[in-house]
N, C-alpha and C positions, 0 to 999 in steps of 0.2 A: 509421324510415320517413319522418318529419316532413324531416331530411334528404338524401333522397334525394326526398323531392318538390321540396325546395328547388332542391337541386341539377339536376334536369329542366327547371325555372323558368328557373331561370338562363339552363340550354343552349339553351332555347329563345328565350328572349332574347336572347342573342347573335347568335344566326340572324337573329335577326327584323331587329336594328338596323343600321342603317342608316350608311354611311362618314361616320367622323367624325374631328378631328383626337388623335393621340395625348396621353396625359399629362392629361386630361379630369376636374375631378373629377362627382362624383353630378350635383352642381347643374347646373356647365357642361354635361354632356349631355343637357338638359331646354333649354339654350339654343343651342345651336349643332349644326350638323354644316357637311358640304363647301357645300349648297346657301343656307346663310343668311350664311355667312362671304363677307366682300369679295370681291368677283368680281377672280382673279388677271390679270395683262395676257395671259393667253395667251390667255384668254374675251371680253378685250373686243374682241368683233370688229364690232359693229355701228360703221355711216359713217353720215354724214347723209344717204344714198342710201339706207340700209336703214332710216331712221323716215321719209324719204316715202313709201317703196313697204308701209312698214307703217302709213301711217295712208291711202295711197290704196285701198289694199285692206280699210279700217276701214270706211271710208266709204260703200263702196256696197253696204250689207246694206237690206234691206227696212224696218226702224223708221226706217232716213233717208229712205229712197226717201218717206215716208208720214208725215214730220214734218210738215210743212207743212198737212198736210189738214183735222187739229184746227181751226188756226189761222182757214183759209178757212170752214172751216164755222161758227165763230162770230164771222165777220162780216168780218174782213182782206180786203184785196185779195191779189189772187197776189204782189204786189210789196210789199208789206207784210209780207207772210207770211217774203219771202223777205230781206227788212231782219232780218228779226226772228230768221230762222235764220244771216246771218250776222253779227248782234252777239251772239248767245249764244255760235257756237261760235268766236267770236276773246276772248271772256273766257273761258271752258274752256279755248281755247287756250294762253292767256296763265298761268294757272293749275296747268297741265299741267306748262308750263315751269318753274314757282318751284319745285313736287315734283319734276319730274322733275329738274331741277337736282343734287339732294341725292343722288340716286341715282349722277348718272352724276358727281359731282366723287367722292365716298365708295364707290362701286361697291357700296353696301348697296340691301338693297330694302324694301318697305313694311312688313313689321314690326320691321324692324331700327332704321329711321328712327321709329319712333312710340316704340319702347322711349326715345330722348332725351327726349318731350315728357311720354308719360305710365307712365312709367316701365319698370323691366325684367319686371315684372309686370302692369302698369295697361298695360301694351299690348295685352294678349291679347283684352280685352276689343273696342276697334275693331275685332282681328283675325277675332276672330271672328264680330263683325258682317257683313264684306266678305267672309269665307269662307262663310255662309250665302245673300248675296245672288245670290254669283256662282254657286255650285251649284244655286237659283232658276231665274235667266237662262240654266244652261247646261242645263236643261230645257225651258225655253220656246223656246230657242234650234233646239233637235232639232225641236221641234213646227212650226216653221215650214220649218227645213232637210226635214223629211218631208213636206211638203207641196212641198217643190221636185222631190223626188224622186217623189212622184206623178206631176207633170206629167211628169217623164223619160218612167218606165214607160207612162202613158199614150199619148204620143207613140209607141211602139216599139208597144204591144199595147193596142190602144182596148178592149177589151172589160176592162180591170182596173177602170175604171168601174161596172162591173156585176159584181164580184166581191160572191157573197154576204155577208154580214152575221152573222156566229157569235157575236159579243155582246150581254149585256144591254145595257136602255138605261142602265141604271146605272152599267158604265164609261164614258159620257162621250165616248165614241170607234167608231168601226166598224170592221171586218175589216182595212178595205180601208187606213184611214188608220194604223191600227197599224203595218202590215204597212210602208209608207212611213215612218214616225217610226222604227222598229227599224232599219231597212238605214241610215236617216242617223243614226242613233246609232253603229251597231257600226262602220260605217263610218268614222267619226269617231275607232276608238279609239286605230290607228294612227300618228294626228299627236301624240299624246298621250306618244307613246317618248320622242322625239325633244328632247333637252335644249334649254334657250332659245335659248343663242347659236346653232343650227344653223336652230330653226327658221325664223329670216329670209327663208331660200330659199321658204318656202312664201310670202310675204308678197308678195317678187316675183313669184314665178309670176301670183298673183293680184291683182297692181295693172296686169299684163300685160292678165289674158286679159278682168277681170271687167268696168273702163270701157268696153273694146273691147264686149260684150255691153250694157251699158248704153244706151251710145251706136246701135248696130245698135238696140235696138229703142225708142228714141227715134225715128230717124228712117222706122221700118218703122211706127211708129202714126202718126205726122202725114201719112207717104204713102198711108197705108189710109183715112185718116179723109178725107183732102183736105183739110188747115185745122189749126188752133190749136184749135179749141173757142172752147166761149163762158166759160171758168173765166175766160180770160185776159183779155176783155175787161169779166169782171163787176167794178164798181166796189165799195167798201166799204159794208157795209149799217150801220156803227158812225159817231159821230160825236162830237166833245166828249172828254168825261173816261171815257166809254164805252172809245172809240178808243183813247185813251192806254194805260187799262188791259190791255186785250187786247195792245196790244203789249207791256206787258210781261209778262203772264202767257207769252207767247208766246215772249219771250225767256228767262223762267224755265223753262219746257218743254224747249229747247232744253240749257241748262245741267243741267237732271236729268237727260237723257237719257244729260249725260257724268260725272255723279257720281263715280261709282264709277271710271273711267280717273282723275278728279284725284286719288283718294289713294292709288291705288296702280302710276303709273307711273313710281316706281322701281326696280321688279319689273324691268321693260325697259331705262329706260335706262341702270341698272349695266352693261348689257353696251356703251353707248356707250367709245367707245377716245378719246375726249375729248370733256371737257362739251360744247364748241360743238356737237358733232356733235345734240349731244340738245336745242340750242336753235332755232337759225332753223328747221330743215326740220320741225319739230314745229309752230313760232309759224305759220307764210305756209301749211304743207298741210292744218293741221286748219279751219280756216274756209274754203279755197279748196274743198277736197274734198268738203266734206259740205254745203256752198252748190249747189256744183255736181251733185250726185246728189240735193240738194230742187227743185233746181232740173226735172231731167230728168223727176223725179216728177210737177211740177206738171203741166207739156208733155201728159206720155203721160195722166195721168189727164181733162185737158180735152180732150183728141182724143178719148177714149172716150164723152163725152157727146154727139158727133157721131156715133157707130158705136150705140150703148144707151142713148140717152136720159136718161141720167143718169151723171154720173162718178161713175168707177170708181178710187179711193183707191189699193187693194190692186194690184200687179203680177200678184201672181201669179194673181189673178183674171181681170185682164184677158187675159193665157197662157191660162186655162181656156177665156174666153168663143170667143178665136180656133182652140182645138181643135177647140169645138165647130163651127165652121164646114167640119171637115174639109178634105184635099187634102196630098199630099204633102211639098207647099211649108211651109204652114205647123206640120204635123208637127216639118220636121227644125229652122224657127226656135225654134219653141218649145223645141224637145228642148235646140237649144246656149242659147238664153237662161235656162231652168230651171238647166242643168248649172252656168252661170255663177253664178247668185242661189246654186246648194248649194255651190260653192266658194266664194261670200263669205261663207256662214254658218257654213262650216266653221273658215274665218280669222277672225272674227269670236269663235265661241267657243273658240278656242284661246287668241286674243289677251285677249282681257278677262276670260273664266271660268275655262278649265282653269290656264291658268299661274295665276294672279292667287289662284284656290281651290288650289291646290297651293302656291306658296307661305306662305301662309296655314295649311294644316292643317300644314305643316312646323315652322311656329311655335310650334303649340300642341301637338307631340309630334315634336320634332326628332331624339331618339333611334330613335324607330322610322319616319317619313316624311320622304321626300323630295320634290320638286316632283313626279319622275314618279307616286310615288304615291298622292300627294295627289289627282295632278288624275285620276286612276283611280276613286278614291273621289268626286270628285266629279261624273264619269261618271255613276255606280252609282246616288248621289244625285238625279241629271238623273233618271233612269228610272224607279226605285221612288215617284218623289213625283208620280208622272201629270199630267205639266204641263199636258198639256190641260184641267186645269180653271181652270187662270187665265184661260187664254186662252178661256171660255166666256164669264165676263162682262168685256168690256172697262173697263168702269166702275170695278166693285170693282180689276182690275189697275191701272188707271191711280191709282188710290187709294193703293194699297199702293206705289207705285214713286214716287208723289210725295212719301210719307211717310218714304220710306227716304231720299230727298236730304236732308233736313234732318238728318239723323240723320250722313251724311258730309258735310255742310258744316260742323259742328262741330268732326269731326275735322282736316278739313281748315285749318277756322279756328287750332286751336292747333299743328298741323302746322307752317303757314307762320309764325306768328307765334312759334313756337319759335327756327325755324330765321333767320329773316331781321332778326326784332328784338333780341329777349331774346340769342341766341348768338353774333350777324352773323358766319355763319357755319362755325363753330369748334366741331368734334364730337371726341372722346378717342373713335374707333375701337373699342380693345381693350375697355375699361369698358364698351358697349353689349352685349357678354358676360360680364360679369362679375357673381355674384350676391352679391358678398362688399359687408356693410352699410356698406362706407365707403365705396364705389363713388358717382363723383358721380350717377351715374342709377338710384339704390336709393333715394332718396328716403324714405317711409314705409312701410319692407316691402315695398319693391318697386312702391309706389302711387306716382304725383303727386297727389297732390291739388289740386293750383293746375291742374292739366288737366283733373280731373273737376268741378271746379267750373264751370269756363268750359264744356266741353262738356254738362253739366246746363245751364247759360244759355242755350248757342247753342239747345237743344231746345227748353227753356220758351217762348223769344219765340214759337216758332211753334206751343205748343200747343194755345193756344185757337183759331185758325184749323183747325187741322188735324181740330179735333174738331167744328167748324163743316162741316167739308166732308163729313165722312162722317155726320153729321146732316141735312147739305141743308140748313143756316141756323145763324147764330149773330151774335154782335156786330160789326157793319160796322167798327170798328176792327182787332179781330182777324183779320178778312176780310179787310182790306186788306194787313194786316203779312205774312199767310198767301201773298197774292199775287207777294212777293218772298221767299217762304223760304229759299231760297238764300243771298242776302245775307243778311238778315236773321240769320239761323243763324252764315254763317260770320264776319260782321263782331263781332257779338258777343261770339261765341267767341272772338274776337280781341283784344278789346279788352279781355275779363274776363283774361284770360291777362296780357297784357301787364301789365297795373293791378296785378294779383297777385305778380308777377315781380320787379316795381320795388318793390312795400314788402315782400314778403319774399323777398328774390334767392337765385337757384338757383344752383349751384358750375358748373363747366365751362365759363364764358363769356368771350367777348374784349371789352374796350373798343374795339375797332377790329377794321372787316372784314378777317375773317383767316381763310380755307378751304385748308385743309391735304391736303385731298384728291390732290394731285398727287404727293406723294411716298406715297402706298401700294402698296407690290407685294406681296410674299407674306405676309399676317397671321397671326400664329401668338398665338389666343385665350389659352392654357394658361396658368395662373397661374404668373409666372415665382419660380424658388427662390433667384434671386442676392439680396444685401443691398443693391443699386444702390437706389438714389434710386426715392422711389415713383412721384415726377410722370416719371420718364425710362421706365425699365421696366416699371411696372405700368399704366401708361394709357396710354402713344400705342407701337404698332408700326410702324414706318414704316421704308422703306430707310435704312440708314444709322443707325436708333435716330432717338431724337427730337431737340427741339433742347432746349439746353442753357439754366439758367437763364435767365439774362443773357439771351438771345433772346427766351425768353420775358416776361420784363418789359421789354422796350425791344416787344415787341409789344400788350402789354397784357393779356397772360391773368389771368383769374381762373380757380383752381384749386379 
């Protein structure tokens, strides 16, 4: 009996797992399948055309449109506000690029890449940090894409407004709002098929249609209002070391807001068909794009205090307030400026949650998930966790999303200072799959510990600040360090790593920058069974085999 339940187990396991390469043992299939393995060149089809039209379509979602307003509100000028959003997001930028780098020279992506720093085990742990947040976000994400989709329905049948009310008040939510957050969820599930390299097309669509909507009703509020507002002429209420600070809180704001895009877009641009492709059009569109839609933000919100007597932050409010004015006219604007805001929320959690959470839970059970599954489950996640209550209190949200940047500037910090210092460059491919303990990225049981150490540091600097903030007080040095968490977090982490590195050095490195990424085409993980040389066949698979001694020490590897 005991073996015929076995054997069901089994069958059904088979069923369940997911395409992987042949000749796999136990371990390897806890570490790889098709979706974690090197992206072959027949996948890499993203150009540098397809990450500007995927990061202009990044850009113009509502938390950018509404970045700025923080800033203004405690005390910045609109031109301050707006210094301040574009020197955050040209150091995210800049940042984006050193990860994303790694992705698109090794065509690996964010857990593949962490497995080097913090080991082929001690990775899952980041991973599954970024796979809880993004599952988070891609909740929070539906709540506001349902709320675009209100105003649709709205536009089309005014009385959905006054659809009765069939919940307590203890779900948090009404009839009406539900009903909106469900159809942009389910709606949503569709894009979710659709493997990475394909979904580009969606990114263009919407770098298309989404500016053009942005721009329409930019210039549909300044002609309604008659004038700029008065945001744009109010001077700074801050002055001194006041000033100073707030711009940089202001610029730290702006870099949390892209946390989680820094460690994990090599998820993306693996699919780049050469690195460059994944360098300048990332560098000049990420700061020009999301400058430019805080920009449109600040406009439309100070026109509104000429129309309501006070600015209106939110878009999608300021949509409401013009419904309410009824007339045909403004019906059908709203209907196509809403529609736009739901296709940039839809690209938006594609782009940063569902793939980013999909790759991630692949990580952590690559035998039986794949990306599409993953980011299915992290649908499922979006839903059953009623995001609507983050977005009750702003406060506590903004708390928890500031807390969690430090927590990936860590990883970030020993990310890059793996990859750029300590290896300058110079990854063994195959071993990044390999759980066998002589492997140079098995480390202690599959731990780094020179990565948890550093990444414990990068945390510590900022914990007493952090617990100052959600006390409302604490010691004005911690408060200060608190203010640059970011930094703080990821330079540390940097420098604890590095320190560590140098007095007890890790295997796999070059004396000299040396990224071998160019000759990878088809990897094949599988523990190979010839007696070949272990440095030739067990660690690098690359066209052609690897290179041979001699190359290697006229290069400078350390093995």
């Amino acid at each position: 009996m005991e073996k015929v339940r076995s054997s069901k187990l089994a069958h059904w396991a088979n069923k369940l797992a997911v395409e992987s390469e042949p000749g796999l043992t136990n371990a390897q299939l806890m570490l790889t399948n098709k979706d974690l393995k090197p992206v072959e060149p027949a996948r890499r089809q993203w150009g540098a055309w397809n990450f500007v039209g995927f990061w202009i379509a990044d850009c113009f979602n509502i938390n950018t449109w509404m970045i700025s307003s923080s800033m203004i509100i405690a005390g910045l000028s609109w031109w301050q506000s707006w210094i301040c959003v574009w020197l955050g997001y040209f150091i995210s930028g800049t940042l984006i690029c050193m990860t994303g780098r790694i992705g698109a020279m090794y065509h690996i992506g964010f857990p593949v890449v962490g497995r080097a720093s913090f080991g082929i085990y001690g990775s899952l742990w980041p991973v599954l940090n970024r796979a809880v947040m993004a599952a988070i976000w891609y909740g929070t994400q539906c709540v506001i894409g349902g709320q675009c989709v209100y105003l649709m329905i709205r536009s089309i049948w005014t009385a959905f407004e006054t659809v009765p009310n069939s919940l307590p008040a203890s779900a948090g939510i009404s009839t009406r709002d539900f009903i909106a957050f469900f159809l942009f969820w389910f709606c949503s599930l569709p894009a979710i098929w659709f493997p990475v390299h394909k979904i580009r097309h969606l990114f263009t669509v919407k770098a298309y249609v989404v500016p053009v909507a942005g721009i329409a009703f930019f210039i549909w509020s300044l002609v309604k209002a008659k004038g700029v507002g008065p945001v744009i002429r109010q001077p700074n209420k801050l002055q001194g070391s006041a000033l100073a600070w707030e711009i940089v809180k202001g610029t730290m704001s702006s870099i949390a807001n892209f946390a989680t895009l820094i460690v994990n877009d090599p998820d993306f641009s693996r699919f780049a068909r050469k690195p460059r492709d994944a360098l300048w059009s990332q560098l000049i569109t990420i700061p020009c794009g999301f400058a430019f839609t805080s920009f449109i933000g600040i406009f439309v919100s100070s026109s509104s205090n000429i129309l309501y007597n006070e600015p209106i932050w939110n878009p999608l409010s300021i949509l409401g307030r013009y419904l309410d004015e009824g007339g045909s006219g403004p019906r059908a604007g709203v209907f196509f400026i809403a529609s736009a805001f739901a296709l940039a929320q839809l690209g938006t959690n594609i782009a940063a949650n569902s793939v980013s959470a999909g790759t991630d839970l692949t990580a952590l059970m690559p035998r039986f998930l794949n990306i599409r599954r993953g980011g299915y489950i992290c649908a499922l996640v979006g839903l059953v966790m009623c995001p609507w209550h983050l977005l009750s209190s702003s406060n506590k949200f903004t708390t928890y999303l500031s807390s969690y940047s430090v927590f990936l500037s860590s990883i970030a910090g020993v990310m890059i200072a793996d990859y750029y210092v300590v290896r300058k460059g110079y990854l063994q491919i195959k071993d990044l799959y390999s759980a066998q303990h002589d492997g140079p990225y098995y480390y202690f049981y599959g731990i780094h510990w020179r990565a948890y150490v550093a990444y414990v540091a990068g945390i510590a600097i900022n914990l007493g600040g952090f617990i100052g903030t959600v006390r409302g007080s604490g010691p004005s040095g911690a408060m200060y360090i608190y203010n640059v968490n970011f930094f703080a977090g990821f330079f540390v982490a940097m420098g604890v790593y590095v320190a560590l590195c140098r007095v007890f050095p890790v295997p796999a490195t070059s004396k000299t920058w040396l990224e071998v990424g160019d000759d990878i085409t088809e990897v094949s993980v599988a523990y190979s069974t010839s007696n070949d040389d272990d440095s030739l066949s067990g660690r690098d698979s690359f066209k052609g085999g690897a290179y041979s001694e001699g190359i290697r020490e006229r290069k400078g590897l350390g093995v």
